[in-house]
C-alpha positions as CSV (number, residue, x, y, z in Angstrom):
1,X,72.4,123.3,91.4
2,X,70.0,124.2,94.7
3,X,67.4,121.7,92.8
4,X,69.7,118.6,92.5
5,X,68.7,115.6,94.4
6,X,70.4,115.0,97.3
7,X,71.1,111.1,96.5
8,X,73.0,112.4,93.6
9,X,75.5,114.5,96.1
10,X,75.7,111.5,98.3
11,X,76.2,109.2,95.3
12,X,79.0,111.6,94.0
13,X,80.9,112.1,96.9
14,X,81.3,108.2,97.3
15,X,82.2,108.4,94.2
16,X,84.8,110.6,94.5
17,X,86.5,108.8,98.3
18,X,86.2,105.6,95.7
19,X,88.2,107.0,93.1
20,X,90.7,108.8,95.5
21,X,91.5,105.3,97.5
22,X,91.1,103.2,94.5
23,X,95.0,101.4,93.6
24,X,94.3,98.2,92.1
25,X,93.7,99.4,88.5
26,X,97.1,101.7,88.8
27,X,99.1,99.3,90.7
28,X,97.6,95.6,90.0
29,X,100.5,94.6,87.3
30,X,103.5,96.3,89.0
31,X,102.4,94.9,92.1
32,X,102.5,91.0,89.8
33,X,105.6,91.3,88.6
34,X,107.3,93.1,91.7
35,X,106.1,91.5,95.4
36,X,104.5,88.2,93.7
37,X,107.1,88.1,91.3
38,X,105.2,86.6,88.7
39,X,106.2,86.6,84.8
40,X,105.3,89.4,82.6
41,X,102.7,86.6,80.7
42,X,101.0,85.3,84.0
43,X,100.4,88.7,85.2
44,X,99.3,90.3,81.9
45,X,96.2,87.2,82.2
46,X,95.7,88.0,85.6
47,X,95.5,91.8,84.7
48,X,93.4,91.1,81.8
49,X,91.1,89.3,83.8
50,X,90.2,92.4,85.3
51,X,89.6,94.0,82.0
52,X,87.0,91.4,80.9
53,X,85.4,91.3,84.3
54,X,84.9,94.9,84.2
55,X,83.4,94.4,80.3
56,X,81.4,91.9,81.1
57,X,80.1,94.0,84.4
58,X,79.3,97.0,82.0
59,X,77.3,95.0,79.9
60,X,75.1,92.0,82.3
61,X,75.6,94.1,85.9
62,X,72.4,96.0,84.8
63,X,70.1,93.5,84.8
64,X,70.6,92.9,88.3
65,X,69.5,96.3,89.8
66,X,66.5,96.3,86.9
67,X,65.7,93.5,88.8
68,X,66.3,93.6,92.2
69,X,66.6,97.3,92.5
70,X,69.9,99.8,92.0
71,X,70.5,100.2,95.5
72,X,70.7,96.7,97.1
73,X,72.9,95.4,93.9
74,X,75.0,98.4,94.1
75,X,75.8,97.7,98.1
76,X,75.9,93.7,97.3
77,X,78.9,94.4,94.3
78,X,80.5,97.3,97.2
79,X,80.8,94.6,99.6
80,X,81.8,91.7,97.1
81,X,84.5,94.3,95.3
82,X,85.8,95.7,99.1
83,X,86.2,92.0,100.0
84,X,87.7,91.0,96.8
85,X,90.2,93.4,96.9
86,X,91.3,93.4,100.7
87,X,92.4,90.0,100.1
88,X,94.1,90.1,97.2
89,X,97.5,89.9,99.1
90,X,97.1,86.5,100.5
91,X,95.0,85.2,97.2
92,X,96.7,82.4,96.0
93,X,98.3,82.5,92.7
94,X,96.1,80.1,91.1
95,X,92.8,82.4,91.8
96,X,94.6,85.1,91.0
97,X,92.7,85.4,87.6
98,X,89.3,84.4,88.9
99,X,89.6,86.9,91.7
100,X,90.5,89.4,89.7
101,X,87.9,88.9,87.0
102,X,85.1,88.6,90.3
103,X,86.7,92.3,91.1
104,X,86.2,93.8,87.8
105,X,82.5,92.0,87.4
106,X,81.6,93.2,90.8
107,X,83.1,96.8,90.3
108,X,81.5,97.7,86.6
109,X,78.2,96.3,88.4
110,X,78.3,98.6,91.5
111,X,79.3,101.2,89.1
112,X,76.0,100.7,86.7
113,X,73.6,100.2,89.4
114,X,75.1,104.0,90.9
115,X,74.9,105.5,87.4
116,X,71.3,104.6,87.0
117,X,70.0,105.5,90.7
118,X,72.1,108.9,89.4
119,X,69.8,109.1,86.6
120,X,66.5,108.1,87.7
121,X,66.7,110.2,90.7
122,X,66.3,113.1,87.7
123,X,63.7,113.5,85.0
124,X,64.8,113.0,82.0
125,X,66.0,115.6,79.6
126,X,67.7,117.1,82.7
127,X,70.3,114.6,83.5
128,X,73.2,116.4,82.4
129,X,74.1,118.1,85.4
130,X,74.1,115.2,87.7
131,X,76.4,113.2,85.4
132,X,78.4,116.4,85.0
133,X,78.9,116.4,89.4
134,X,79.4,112.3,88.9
135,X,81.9,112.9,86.4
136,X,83.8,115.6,88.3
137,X,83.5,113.5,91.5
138,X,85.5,111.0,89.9
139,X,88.6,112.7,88.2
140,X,89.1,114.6,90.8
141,X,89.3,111.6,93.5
142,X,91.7,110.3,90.3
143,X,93.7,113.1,90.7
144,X,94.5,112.1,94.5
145,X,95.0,108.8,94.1
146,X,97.7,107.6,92.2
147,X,100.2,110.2,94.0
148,X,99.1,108.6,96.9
149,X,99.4,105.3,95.8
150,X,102.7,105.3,94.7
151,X,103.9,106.7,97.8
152,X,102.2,103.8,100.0
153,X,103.6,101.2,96.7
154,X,107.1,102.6,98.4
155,X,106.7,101.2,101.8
156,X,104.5,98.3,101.4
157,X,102.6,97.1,98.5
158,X,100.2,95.2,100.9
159,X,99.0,98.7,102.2
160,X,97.7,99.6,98.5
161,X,94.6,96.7,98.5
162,X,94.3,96.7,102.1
163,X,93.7,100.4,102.0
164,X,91.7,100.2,98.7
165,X,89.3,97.4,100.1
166,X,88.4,99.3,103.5
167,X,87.5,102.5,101.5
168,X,85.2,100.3,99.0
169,X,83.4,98.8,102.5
170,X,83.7,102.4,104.4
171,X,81.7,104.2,101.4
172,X,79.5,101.0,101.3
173,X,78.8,101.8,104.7
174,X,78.1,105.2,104.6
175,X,76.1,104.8,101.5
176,X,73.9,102.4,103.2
177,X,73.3,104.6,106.1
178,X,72.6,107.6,104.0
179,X,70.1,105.3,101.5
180,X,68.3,103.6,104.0
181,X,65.6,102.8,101.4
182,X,65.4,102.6,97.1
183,X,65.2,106.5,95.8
184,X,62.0,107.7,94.2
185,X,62.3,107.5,90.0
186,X,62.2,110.9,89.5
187,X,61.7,110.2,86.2
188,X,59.1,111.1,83.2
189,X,58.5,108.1,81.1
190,X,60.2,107.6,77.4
191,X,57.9,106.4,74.3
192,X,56.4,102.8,74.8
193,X,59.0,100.4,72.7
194,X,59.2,96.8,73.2
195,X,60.0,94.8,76.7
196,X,63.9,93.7,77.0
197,X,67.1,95.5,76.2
198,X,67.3,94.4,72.5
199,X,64.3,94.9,71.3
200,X,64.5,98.2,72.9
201,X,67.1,98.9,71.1
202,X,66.7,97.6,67.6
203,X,63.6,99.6,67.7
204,X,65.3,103.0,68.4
205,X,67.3,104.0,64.9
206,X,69.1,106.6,66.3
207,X,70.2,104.9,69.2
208,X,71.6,102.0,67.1
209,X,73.6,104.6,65.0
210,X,75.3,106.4,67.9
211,X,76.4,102.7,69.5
212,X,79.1,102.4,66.7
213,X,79.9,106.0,67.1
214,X,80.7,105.4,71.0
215,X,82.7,102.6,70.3
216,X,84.9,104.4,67.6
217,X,85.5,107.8,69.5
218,X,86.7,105.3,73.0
219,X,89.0,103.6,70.8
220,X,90.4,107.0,69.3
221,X,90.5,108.4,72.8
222,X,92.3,106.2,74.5
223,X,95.3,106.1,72.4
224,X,96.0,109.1,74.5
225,X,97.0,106.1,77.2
226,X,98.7,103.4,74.3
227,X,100.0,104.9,72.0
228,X,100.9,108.8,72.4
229,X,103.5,107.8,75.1
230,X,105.3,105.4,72.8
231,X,105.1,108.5,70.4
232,X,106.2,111.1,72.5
233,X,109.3,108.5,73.9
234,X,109.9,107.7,70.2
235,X,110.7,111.1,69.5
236,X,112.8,111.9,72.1
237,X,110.2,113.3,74.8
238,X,110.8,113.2,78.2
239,X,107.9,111.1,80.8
240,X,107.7,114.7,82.2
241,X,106.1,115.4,78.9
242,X,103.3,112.9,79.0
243,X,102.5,113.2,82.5
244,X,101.9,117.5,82.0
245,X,99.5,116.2,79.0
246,X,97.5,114.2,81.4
247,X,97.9,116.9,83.8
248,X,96.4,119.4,81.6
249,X,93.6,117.6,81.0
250,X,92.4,116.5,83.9
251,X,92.6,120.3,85.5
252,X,90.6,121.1,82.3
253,X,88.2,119.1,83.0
254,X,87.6,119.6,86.7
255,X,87.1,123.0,85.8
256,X,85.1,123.4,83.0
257,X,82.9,120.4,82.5
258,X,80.2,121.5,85.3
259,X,79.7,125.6,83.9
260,X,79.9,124.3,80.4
261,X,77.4,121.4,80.6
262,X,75.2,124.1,82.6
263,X,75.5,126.5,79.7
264,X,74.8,123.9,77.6
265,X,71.8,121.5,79.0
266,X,69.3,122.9,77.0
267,X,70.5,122.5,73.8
268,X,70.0,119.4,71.5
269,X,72.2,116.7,72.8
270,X,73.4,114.7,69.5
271,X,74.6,118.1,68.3
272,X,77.0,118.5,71.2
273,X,78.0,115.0,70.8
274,X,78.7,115.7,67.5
275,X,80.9,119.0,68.4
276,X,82.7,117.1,70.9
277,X,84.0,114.1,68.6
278,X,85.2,116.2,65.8
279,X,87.3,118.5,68.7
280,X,88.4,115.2,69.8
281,X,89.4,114.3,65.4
282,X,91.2,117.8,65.2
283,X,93.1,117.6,68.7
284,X,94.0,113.9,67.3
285,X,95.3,115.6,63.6
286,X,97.6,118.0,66.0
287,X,99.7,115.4,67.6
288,X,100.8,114.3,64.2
289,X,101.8,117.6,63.7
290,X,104.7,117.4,65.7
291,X,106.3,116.3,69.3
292,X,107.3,119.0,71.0
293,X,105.6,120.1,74.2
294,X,103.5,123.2,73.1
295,X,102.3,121.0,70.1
296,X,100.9,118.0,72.3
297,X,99.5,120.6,74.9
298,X,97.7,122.5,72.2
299,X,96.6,118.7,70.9
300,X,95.6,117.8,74.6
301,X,93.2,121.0,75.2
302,X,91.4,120.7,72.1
303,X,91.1,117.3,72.3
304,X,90.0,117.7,76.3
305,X,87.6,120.4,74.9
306,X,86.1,117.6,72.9
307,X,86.0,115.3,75.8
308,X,84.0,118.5,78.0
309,X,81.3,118.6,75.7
310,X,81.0,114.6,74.3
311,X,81.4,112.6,77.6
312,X,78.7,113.5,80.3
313,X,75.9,114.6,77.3
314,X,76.7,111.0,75.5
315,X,75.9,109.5,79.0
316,X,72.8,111.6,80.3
317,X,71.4,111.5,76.0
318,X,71.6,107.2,76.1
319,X,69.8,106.8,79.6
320,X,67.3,109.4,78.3
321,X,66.6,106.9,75.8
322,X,65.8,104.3,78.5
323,X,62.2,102.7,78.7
324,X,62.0,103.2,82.8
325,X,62.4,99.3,83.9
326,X,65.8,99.0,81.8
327,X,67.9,102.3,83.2
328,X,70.4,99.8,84.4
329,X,70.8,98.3,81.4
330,X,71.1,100.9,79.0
331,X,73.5,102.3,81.3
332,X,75.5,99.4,81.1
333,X,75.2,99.0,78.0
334,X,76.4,102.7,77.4
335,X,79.3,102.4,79.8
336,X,80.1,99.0,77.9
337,X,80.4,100.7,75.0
338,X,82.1,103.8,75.9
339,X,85.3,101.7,77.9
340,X,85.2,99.8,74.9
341,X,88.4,101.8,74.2
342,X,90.2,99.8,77.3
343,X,90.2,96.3,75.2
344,X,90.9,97.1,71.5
345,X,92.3,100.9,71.8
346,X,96.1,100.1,72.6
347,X,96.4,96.3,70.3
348,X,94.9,98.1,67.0
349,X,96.8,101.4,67.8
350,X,99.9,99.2,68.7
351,X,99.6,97.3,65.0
352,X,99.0,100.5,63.0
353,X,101.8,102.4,65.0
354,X,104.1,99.6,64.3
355,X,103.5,99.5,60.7
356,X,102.9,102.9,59.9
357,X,103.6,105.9,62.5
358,X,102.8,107.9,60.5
359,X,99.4,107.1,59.7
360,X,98.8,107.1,63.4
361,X,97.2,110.7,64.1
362,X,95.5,111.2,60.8
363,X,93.6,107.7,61.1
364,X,92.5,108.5,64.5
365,X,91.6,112.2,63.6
366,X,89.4,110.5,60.6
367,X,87.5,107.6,63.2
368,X,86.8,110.7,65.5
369,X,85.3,112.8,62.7
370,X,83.2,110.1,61.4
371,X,82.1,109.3,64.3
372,X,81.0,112.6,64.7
373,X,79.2,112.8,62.0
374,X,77.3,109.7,62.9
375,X,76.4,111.2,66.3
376,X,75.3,114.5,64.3
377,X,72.6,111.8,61.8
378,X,71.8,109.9,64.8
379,X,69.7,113.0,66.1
380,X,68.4,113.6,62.8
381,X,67.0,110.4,63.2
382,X,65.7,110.1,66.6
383,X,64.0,114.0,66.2
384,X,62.5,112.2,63.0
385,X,61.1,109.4,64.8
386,X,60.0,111.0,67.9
387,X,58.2,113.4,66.1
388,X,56.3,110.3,63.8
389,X,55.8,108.6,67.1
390,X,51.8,108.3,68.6
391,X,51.0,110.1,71.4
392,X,49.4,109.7,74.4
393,X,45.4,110.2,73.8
394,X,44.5,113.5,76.2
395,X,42.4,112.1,79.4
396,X,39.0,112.8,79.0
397,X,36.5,114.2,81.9
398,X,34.3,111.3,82.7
């Protein structure tokens, strides 16, 4: 780790004071329909506001720091999402929505523009291990903060965006103090494909075949935050359940992702992929294999072990695949894809749950496995075509 940038530490431990003081996600509809005492349908739009706001952030917010650079958009969307939030207490109703929405936009925006300075500040190929220390920065600042949350939630419900705001503009600070000036691109440059994010990407096969592959495997994944709780309450499971589930994942995770991507960075990265998304097809298979608690633990640790190997190598393999000039936007366009999960996991899970339970498990535990198998021909195809691609005529003495 000795020869990790230091703007990766410094991007990761923001990261991680973000994720521990950040409330509004957890909080944002119990807060509606508690303190404003709004109905459930005025403060599922405003909530879902958020949702597209953060979508639409993930898939636009790149093209800003492309453009303008990583680290003055990514302080710009700080300070708009640190504002946004700190007032959210005396926002009136009416702007709930919009407010909300401007919160997600400016959020998935600061969050694309920090991913790619993450990246770029490594050469490609060896980005695994900084996404790894993003990644672990995060869940374990998520571990802290929704205890904390719900304790200040007790006393004052105010205190939750107030608190959640001056961390956004404290890290902002700090940030901008520490990165006085735009990182160097440590960076070696990708085979020439055409200018603009499409084109890019229509002209990279592989890359257009794992896409699909992200999308399914978020959707399968996040059942795990739908759909298995209705499952486990169905059948007569306590919330105690559930919450050990999350529990054991999340301590999974904090320990193991970092030594295992380490063991790991060297080897191809579609193949991992591919490993990871059929864990994540067999650990689905186990829940429908019963509801008691050592079945969904077991479910949850193979699933997790999926999740280890799928989640940072996914990340670090699509912003390898990045022409220079549109980092940002193929990690938004990864991160798009990947949350995906957040906007269609829990309605189709909810419809196929309601009309067939039992067909839950087995159809996510087929998705996951496909997809797998998509990631696993993806890299078949990109080896293929980055093998048949020109190369760069050796430099001749003059």
């Amino acid at each position: 780790m000795r020869d990790i940038p230091r703007v990766v530490w410094i991007l990761a431990v923001g990261r991680f004071v973000n994720a521990a003081g950040s409330f509004v996600f957890t909080f944002l509809f119990l807060y509606l329909t508690g303190p404003r005492q709004l109905p459930l349908e005025q403060a599922g739009l405003i909530s879902g506001a958020l949702g597209v706001g953060l979508l639409a952030g993930n898939f636009t917010g790149g093209w800003f720091g492309d453009r303008y650079g990583h680290r003055r958009v990514m302080l710009l969307a700080s300070t708009v999402a640190g504002l946004v939030t700190l007032l959210i207490p005396w926002t009136p109703v009416a702007l709930l929505a919009v407010s909300t929405a401007l919160l997600g936009y400016s959020g998935a925006t600061a969050g694309t523009s920090q991913g790619a300075l993450t990246a770029l500040a490594v050469p490609a190929g060896d980005r695994r291990r900084a996404v790894a220390i993003s990644r672990a920065a995060f869940n374990a600042g998520c571990v802290i903060g929704p205890p904390v949350g719900a304790l200040l939630a007790v006393e004052h419900f105010t205190a939750l965006f107030v608190i959640d705001g001056l961390v956004i503009l404290a890290v902002r600070a700090v940030t901008a103090a520490l990165l006085r000036a735009e990182p160097e691109r440590q960076t070696t440059p990708t085979a020439d494909r055409p200018a603009g994010l499409w084109r890019s990407v229509l002209a990279d096969r592989g890359l257009l075949m794992l896409l699909p592959a992200i999308v399914m495997v978020d959707v399968v994944y996040r059942q795990l935050y739908s759909t298995l709780p209705v499952y486990l309450r169905d059948n007569g499971q306590q919330l105690t359940v559930y919450a050990t589930v999350l529990a054991v994942g999340s301590g999974l995770i904090l320990l193991l992702e970092i030594p295992v991507t380490m063991l790991l960075r060297r080897l191809p990265a579609a193949g991992i992929v591919a490993v990871g998304y059929a864990l994540v097809g067999v650990g689905m298979a186990l829940f429908g294999l019963g509801s008691t608690a050592a079945v969904v633990i077991a479910a949850m640790v193979v699933l997790t072990a999926g999740e280890i190997l799928y989640k940072t190598t996914a990340t670090a393999h699509v912003l390898d695949r990045a022409p220079i000039a549109l980092t940002g936007r193929y990690q938004g366009l990864y991160s798009g894809a990947a949350t995906s999960g957040t906007m269609l996991a829990a309605p189709l899970g909810a419809l196929l749950y309601g009309v067939a339970p039992g067909a839950l498990w087995p159809v996510c535990a087929v998705l996951a496995v496909g997809a797998g198998v998509l990631a696993w021909r993806s890299g078949r195809i990109t080896v293929q075509a980055d093998a048949a691609a020109p190369q760069p005529a050796p430099a001749t003495a003059s």
